[in-house]
DRENPA-355600 format. One record per residue (C-alpha): x, y, z; residue in three letters; residue number from 0. Coordinates in nm, 2 decimals. Example, Ala and Ser with C-alpha at 12.3 -4.5 7.8 and 13.67 -1.06 7.14 Angstrom:
<rs>
[[1.23; -0.45; 0.78]; ala; 0]
[[1.37; -0.11; 0.71]; ser; 1]
</rs>
This chain:
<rs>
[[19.97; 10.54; -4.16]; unk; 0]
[[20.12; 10.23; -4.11]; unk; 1]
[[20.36; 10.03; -4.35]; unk; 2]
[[20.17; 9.67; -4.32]; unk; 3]
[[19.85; 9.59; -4.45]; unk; 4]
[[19.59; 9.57; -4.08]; unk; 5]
[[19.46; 9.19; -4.01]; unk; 6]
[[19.14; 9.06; -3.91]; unk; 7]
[[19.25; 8.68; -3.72]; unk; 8]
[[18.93; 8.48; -3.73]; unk; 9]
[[18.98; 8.22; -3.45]; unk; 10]
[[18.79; 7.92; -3.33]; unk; 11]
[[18.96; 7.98; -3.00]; unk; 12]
[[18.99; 8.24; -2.75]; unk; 13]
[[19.31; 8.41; -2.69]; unk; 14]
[[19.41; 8.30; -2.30]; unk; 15]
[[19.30; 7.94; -2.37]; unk; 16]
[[19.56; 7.70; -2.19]; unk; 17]
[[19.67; 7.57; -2.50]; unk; 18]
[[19.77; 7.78; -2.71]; unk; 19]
[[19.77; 7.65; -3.09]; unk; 20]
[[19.80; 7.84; -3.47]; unk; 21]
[[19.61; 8.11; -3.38]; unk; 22]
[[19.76; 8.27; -3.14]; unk; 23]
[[20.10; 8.19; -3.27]; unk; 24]
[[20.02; 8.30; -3.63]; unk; 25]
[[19.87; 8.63; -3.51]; unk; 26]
[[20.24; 8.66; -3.28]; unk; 27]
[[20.41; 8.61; -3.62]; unk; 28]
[[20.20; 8.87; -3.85]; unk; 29]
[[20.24; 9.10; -3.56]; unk; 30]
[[20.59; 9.02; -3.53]; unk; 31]
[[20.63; 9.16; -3.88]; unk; 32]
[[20.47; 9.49; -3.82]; unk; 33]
[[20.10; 9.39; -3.91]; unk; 34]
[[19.83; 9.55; -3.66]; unk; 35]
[[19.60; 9.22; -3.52]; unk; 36]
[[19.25; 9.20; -3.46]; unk; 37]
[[19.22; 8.88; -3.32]; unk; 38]
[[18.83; 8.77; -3.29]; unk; 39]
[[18.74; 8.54; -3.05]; unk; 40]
[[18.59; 8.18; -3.14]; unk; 41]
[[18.20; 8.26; -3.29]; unk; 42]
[[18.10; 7.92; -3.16]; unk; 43]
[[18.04; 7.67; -3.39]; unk; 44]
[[17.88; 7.36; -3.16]; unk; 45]
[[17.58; 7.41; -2.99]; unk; 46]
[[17.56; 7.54; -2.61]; unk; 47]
[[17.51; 7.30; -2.39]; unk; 48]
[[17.39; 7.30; -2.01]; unk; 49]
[[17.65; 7.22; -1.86]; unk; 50]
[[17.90; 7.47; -1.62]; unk; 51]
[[18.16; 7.48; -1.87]; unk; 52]
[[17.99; 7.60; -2.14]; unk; 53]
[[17.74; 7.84; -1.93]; unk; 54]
[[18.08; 7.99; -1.81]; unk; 55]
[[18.22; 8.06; -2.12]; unk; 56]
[[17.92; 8.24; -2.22]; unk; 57]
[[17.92; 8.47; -1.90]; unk; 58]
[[18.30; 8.52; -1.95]; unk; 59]
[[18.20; 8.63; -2.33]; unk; 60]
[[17.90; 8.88; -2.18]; unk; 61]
[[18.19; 9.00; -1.96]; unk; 62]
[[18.48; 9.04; -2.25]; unk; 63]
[[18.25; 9.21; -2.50]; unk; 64]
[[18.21; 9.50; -2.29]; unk; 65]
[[18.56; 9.56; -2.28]; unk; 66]
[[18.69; 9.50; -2.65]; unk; 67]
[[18.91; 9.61; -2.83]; unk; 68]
[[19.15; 9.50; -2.57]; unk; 69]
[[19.53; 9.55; -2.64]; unk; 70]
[[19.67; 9.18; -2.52]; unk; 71]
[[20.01; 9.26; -2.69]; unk; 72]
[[20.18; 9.55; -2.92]; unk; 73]
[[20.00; 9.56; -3.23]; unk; 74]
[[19.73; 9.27; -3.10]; unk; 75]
[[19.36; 9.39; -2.99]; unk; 76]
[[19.12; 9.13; -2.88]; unk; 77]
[[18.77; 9.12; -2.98]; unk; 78]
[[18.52; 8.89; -2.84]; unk; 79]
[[18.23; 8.98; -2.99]; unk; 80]
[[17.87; 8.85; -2.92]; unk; 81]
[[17.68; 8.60; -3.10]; unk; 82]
[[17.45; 8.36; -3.07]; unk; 83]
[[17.74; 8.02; -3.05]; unk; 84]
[[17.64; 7.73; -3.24]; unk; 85]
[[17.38; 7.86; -3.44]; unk; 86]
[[17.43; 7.85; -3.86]; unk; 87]
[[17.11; 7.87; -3.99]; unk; 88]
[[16.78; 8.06; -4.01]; unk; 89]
[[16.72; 8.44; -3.84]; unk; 90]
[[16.94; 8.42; -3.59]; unk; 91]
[[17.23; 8.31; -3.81]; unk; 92]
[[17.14; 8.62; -4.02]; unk; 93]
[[17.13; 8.81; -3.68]; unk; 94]
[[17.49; 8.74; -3.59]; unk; 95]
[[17.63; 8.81; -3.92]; unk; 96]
[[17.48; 9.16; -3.83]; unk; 97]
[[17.58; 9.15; -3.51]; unk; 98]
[[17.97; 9.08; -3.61]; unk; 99]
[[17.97; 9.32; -3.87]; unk; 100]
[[17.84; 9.57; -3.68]; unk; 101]
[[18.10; 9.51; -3.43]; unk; 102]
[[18.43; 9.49; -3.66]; unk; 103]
[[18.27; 9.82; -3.79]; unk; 104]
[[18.28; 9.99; -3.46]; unk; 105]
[[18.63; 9.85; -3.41]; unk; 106]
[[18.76; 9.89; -3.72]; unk; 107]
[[18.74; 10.28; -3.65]; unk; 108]
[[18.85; 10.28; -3.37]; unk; 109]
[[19.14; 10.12; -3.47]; unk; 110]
[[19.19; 10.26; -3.79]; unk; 111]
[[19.19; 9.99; -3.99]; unk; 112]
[[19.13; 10.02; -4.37]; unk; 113]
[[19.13; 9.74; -4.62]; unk; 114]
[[19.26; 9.49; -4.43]; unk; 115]
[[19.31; 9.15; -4.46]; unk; 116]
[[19.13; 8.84; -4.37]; unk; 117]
[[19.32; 8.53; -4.24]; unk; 118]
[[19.05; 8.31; -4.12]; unk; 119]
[[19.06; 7.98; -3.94]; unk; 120]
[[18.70; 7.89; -3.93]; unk; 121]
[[18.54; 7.69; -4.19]; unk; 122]
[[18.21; 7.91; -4.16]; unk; 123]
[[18.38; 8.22; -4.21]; unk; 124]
[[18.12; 8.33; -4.52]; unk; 125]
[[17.80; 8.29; -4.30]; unk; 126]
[[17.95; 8.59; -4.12]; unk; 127]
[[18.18; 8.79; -4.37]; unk; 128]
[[18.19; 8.90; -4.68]; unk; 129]
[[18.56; 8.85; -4.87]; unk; 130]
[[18.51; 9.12; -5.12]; unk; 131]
[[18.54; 9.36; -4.79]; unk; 132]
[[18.89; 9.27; -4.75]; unk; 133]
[[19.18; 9.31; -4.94]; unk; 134]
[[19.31; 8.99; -4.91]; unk; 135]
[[19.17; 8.69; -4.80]; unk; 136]
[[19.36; 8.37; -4.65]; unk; 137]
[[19.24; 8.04; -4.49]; unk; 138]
[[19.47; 7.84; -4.26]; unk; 139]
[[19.28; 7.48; -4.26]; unk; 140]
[[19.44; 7.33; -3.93]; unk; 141]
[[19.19; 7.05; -3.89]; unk; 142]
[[18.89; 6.89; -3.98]; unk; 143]
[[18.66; 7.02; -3.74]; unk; 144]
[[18.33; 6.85; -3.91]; unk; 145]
[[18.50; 6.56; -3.75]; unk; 146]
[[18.46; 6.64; -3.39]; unk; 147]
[[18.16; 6.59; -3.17]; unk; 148]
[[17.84; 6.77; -3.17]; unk; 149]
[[17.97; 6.99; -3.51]; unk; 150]
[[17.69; 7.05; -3.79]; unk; 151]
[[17.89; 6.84; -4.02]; unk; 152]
[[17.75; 6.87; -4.37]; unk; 153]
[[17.70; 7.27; -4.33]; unk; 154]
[[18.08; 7.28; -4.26]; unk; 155]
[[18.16; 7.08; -4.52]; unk; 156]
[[17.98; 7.25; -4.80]; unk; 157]
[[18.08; 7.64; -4.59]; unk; 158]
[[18.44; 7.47; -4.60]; unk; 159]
[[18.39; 7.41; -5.01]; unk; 160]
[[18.25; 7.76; -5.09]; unk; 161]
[[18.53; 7.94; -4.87]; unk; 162]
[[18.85; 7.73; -5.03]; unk; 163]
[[18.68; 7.90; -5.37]; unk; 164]
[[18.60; 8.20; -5.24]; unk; 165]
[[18.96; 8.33; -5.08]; unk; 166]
[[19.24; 8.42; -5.24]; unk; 167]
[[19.53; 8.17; -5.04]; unk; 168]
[[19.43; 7.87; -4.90]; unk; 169]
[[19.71; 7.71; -4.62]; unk; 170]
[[19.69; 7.35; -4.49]; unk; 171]
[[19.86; 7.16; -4.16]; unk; 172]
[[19.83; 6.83; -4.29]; unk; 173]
[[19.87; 6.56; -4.62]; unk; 174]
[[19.47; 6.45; -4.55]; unk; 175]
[[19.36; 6.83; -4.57]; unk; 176]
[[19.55; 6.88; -4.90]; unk; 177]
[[19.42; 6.60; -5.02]; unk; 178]
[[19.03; 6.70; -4.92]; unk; 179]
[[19.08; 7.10; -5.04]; unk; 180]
[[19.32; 7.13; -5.30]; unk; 181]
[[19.01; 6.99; -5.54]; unk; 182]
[[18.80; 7.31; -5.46]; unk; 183]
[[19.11; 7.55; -5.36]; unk; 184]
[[19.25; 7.85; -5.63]; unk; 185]
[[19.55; 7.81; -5.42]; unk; 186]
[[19.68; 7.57; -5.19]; unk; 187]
[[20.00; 7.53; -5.01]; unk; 188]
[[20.09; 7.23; -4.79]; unk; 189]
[[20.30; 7.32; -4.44]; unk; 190]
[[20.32; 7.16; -4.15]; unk; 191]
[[20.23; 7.28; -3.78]; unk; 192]
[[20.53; 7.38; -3.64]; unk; 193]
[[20.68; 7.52; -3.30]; unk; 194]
[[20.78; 7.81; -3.05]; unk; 195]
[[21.11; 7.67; -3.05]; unk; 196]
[[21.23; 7.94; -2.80]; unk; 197]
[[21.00; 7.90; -2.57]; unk; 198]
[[21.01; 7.50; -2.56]; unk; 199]
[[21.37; 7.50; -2.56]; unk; 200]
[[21.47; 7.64; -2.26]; unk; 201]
[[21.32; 7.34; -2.08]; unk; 202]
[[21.66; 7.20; -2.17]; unk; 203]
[[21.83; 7.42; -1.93]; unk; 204]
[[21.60; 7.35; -1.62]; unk; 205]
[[21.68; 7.16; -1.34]; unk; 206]
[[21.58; 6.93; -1.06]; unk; 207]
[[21.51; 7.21; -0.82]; unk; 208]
[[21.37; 7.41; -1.12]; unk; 209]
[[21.10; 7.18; -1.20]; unk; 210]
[[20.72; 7.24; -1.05]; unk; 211]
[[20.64; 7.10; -0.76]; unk; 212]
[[20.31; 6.90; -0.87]; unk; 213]
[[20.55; 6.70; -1.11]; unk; 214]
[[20.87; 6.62; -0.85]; unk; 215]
[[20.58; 6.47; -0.63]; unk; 216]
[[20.53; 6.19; -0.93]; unk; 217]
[[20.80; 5.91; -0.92]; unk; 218]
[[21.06; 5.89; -1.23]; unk; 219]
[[21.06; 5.76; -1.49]; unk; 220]
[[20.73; 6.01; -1.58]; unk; 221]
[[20.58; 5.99; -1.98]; unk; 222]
[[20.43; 6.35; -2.06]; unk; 223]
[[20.18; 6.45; -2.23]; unk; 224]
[[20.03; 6.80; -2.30]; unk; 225]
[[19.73; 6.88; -2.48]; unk; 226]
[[19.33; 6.80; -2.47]; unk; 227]
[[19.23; 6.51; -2.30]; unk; 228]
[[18.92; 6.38; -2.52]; unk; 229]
[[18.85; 6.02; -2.58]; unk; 230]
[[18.78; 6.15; -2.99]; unk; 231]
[[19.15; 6.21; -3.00]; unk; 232]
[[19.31; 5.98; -2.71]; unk; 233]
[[19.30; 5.59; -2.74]; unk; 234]
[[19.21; 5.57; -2.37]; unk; 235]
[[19.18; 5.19; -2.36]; unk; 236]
[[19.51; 5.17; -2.46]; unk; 237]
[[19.66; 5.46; -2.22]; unk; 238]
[[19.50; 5.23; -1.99]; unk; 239]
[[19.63; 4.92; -2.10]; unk; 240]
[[19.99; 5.04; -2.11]; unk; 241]
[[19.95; 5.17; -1.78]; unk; 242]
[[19.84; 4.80; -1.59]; unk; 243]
[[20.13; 4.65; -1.82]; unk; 244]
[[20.40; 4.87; -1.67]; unk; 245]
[[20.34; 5.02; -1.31]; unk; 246]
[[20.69; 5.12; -1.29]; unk; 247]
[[20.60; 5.37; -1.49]; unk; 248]
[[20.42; 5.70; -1.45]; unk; 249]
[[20.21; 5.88; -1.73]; unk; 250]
[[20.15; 6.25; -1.66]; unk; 251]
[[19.89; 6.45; -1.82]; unk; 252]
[[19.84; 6.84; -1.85]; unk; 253]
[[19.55; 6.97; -1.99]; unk; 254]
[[19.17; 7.06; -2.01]; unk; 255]
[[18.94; 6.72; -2.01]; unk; 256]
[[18.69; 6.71; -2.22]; unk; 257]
[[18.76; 6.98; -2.50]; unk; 258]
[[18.52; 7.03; -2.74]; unk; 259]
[[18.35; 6.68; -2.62]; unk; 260]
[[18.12; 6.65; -2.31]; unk; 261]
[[18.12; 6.29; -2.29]; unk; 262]
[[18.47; 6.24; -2.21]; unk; 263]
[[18.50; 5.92; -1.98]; unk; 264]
[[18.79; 5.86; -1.91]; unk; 265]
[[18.70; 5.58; -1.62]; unk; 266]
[[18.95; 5.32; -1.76]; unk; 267]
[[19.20; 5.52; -1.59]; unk; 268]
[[19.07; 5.58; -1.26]; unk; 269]
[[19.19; 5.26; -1.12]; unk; 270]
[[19.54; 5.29; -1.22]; unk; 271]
[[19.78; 5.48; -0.96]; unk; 272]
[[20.06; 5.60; -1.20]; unk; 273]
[[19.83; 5.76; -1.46]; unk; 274]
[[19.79; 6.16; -1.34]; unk; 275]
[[19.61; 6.40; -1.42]; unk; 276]
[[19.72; 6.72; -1.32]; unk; 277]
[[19.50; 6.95; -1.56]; unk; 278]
[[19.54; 7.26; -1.74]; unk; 279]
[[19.85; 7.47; -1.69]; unk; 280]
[[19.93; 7.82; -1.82]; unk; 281]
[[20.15; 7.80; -2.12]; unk; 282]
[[20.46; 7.98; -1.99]; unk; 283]
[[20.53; 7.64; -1.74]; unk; 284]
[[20.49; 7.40; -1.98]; unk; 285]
[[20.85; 7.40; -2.03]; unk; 286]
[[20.93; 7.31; -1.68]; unk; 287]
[[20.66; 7.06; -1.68]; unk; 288]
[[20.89; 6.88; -2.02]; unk; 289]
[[21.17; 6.90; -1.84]; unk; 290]
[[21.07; 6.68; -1.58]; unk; 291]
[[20.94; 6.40; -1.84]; unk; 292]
[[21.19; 6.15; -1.98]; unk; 293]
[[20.98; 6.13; -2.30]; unk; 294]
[[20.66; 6.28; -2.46]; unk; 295]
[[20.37; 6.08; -2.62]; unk; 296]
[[20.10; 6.15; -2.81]; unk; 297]
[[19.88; 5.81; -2.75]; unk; 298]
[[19.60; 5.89; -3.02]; unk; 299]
[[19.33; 5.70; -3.18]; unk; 300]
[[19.33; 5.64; -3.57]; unk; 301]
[[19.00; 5.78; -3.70]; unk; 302]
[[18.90; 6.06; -3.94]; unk; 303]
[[19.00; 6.34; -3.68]; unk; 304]
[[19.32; 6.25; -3.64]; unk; 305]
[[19.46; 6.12; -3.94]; unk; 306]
[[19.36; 6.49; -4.10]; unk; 307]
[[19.56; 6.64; -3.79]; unk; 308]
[[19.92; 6.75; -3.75]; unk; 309]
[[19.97; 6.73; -3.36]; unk; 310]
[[20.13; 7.04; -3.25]; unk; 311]
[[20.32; 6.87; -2.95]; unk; 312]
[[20.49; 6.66; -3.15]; unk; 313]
[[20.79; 6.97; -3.25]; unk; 314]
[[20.72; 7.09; -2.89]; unk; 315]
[[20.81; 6.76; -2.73]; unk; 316]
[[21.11; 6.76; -3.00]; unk; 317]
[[21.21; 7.08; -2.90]; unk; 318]
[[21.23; 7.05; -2.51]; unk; 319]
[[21.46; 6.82; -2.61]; unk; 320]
[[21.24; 6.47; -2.52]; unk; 321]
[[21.20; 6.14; -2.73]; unk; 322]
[[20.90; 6.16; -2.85]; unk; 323]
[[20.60; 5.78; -2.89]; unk; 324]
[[20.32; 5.85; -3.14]; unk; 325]
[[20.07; 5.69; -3.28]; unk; 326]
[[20.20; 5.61; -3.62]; unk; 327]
[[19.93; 5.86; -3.81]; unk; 328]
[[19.99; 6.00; -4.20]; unk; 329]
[[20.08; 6.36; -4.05]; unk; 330]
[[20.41; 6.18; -3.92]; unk; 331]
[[20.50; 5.93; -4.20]; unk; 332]
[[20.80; 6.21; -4.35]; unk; 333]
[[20.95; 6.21; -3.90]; unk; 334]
[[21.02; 5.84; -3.90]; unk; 335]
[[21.37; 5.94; -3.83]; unk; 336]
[[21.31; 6.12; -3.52]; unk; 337]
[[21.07; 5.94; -3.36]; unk; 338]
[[20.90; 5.64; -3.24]; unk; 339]
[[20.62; 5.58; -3.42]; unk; 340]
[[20.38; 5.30; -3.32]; unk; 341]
[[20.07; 5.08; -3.48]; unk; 342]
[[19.76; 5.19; -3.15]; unk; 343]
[[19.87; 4.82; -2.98]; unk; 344]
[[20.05; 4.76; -2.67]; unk; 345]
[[20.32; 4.57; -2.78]; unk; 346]
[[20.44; 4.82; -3.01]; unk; 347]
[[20.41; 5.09; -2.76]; unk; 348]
[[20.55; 4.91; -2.47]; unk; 349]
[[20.87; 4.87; -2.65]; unk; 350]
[[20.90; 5.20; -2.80]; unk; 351]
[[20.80; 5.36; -2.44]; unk; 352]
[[21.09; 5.14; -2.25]; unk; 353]
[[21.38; 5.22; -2.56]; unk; 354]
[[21.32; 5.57; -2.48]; unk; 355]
[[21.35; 5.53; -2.08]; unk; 356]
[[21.69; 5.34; -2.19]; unk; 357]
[[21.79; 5.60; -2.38]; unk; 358]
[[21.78; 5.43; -2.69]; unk; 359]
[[21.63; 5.54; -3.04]; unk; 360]
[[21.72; 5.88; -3.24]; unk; 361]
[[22.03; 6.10; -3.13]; unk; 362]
[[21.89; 6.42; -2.90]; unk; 363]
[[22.12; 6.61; -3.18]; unk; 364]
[[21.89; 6.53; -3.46]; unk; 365]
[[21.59; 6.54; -3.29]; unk; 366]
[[21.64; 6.90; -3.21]; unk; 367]
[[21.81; 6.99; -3.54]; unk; 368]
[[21.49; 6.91; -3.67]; unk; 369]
[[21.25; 7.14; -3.46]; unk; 370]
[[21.49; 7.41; -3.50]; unk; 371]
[[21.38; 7.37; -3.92]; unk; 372]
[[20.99; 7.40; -3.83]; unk; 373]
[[20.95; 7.75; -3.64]; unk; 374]
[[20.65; 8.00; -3.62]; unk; 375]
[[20.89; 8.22; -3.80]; unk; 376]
[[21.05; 8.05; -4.08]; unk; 377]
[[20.69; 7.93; -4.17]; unk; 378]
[[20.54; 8.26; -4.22]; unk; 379]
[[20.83; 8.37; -4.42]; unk; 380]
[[20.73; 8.06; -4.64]; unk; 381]
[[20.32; 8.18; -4.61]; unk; 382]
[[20.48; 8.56; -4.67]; unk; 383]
[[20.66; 8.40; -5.00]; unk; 384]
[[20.35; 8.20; -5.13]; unk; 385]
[[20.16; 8.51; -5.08]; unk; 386]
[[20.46; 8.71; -5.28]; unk; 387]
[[20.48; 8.43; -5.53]; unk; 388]
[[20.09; 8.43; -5.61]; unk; 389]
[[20.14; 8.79; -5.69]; unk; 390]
[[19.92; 8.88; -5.38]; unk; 391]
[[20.15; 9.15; -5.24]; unk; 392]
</rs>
């Protein structure tokens, strides 16, 4: 027997993805704390398209099912289980619920789980599970994911509306999330992403000769960015327009183009010579890859995706011990004091980006005193609390 309730992680990504967000972190924490993790893959919820990225995600899934549970981790399995992605209606929706269930079954005894929790991060979670199976059921809301491309946006909605009901703890990233599910939520408790403040940190004590070689090949000064490169998220007119306005400068980018949007065009940059894109890297060098930038940005558009989203890189970049230039979105209205944050214009961002290359702006001291406050474990000894609190343990 074991002393901590088992968990089922529902995740809308798969574990090794380059970035790695809540998920993966959260089920670090619970695990962390002595809880077995079942972590199940993303279900899928846009529709396949034909296109080599998506047709090899589905063979990689055909390959992964046949060997879950896989231990990634001690006290994390991985299950990628096999469904039909993108499909929420009709027979076949009914088939995958079936399929799943059959699946956790299988695992769960082979596991030995019993009773265990549900901490969920898709809003579709009842088209596939039944709560009343698990003793406790949480939500972790992390985004509005109706608002990206190609998602069935009224069926999440309404799925999102019955599930906030249905569960027993409901936990949001951002103000615009509270604001949307505290109306239909038992329980709801506000907390901001936060950060692997170990793992960022030791960019700090990196140097020259440390740094990868991709990045020493890019002149100084270098603006950094990490994270998906989609044009729902990015204001690439204005990356673009920064970039012709100061050539001295060089903006790096690391990460997968097109996430979860196939008509990324990204064309506005392709004429500029100090704009690069080096793509995805694994998570364990992003550190070196910070300590090569003299700031961080986060150059994002203002529309209903990202005014609901907490960016994630914004403690990272904090934490690495970089200045960080944002787009001035509600998520970071309470960090005013530790970072630039900029109207979507050029002028704004021209002069924020050339303080920080001076070194001017908020002390290094409080920057980092700050991420230290907003780690992966103080927050889930907060969740743990709310949970206590609630009278849910």
């Amino acid at each position: 027997m074991f002393d901590r309730p088992d968990i089922l992680l529902l995740a809308t990504a798969d574990w090794d993805h380059p970035l790695w967000t809540n998920k993966q972190h959260v089920a670090c924490s619970l695990s962390a704390l002595g809880h077995r993790v079942l972590y199940i893959e993303s279900l899928g919820m846009r529709t396949i398209q034909p296109t080599g990225r998506d047709w090899y995600r589905v063979w990689k899934r055909l390959r992964r099912a046949l060997q879950s549970p896989r231990q990634v981790r001690p006290r994390i399995w991985i299950c990628s289980p096999l469904v039909c992605p993108g499909v929420t209606k009709g027979l076949l929706c009914q088939f995958n619920r079936w399929l799943l269930n059959a699946t956790l079954w299988w695992m769960r005894i082979r596991l030995g789980f019993r009773r265990p929790w549900l901490w969920t991060y898709s809003p579709l979670t009842l088209k596939f599970l039944d709560p009343e199976q698990f003793s406790l059921c949480v939500y972790h809301a992390v985004d509005a994911v109706q608002e990206q491309p190609g998602m069935p946006r009224g069926d999440i909605e309404r799925q999102e509306r019955l599930l906030c009901a249905a569960v027993d703890q409901v936990f949001v990233t951002s103000p615009e999330l509270r604001r949307q599910l505290t109306p239909v939520s038992r329980r709801l408790r506000f907390d901001p992403n936060v950060v692997d403040q170990g793992h960022f940190a030791t960019a700090m004590a990196l140097k020259k000769e440390d740094l990868p070689i991709d990045l020493t090949e890019i002149p100084e000064p270098r603006v950094g960015f990490i994270g998906a490169i989609s044009t729902y998220k990015l204001d690439v007119a204005l990356v673009a327009a920064i970039a012709r306005a100061h050539p001295s400068l060089n903006f790096v980018f690391i990460g997968p183009q097109g996430e979860g949007e196939m008509t990324t065009d990204l064309s506005l940059w392709m004429d500029r010579p100090n704009i690069h894109l080096l793509g995805p890297r694994p998570y364990h060098e992003l550190p070196g890859y910070c300590a090569g930038f003299h700031c961080g940005w986060l150059p994002l558009q203002r529309n209903a995706y990202t005014q609901a989203m907490f960016p994630m890189k914004f403690f990272e970049y904090l934490a690495a011990g970089l200045p960080v230039v944002a787009t001035s979105i509600d998520s970071l209205q309470d960090f005013q004091s530790v970072a630039w944050l900029c109207e979507p214009e050029l002028d704004e961002f021209s002069k924020a980006l050339l303080g920080c290359i001076q070194g001017e702006g908020p002390a290094r001291s409080t920057r980092l005193a700050l991420a230290r406050q907003h780690t992966y474990t103080a927050r889930m000894e907060r969740m743990m609390q709310t949970l206590r609190d609630g009278g849910l343990l």
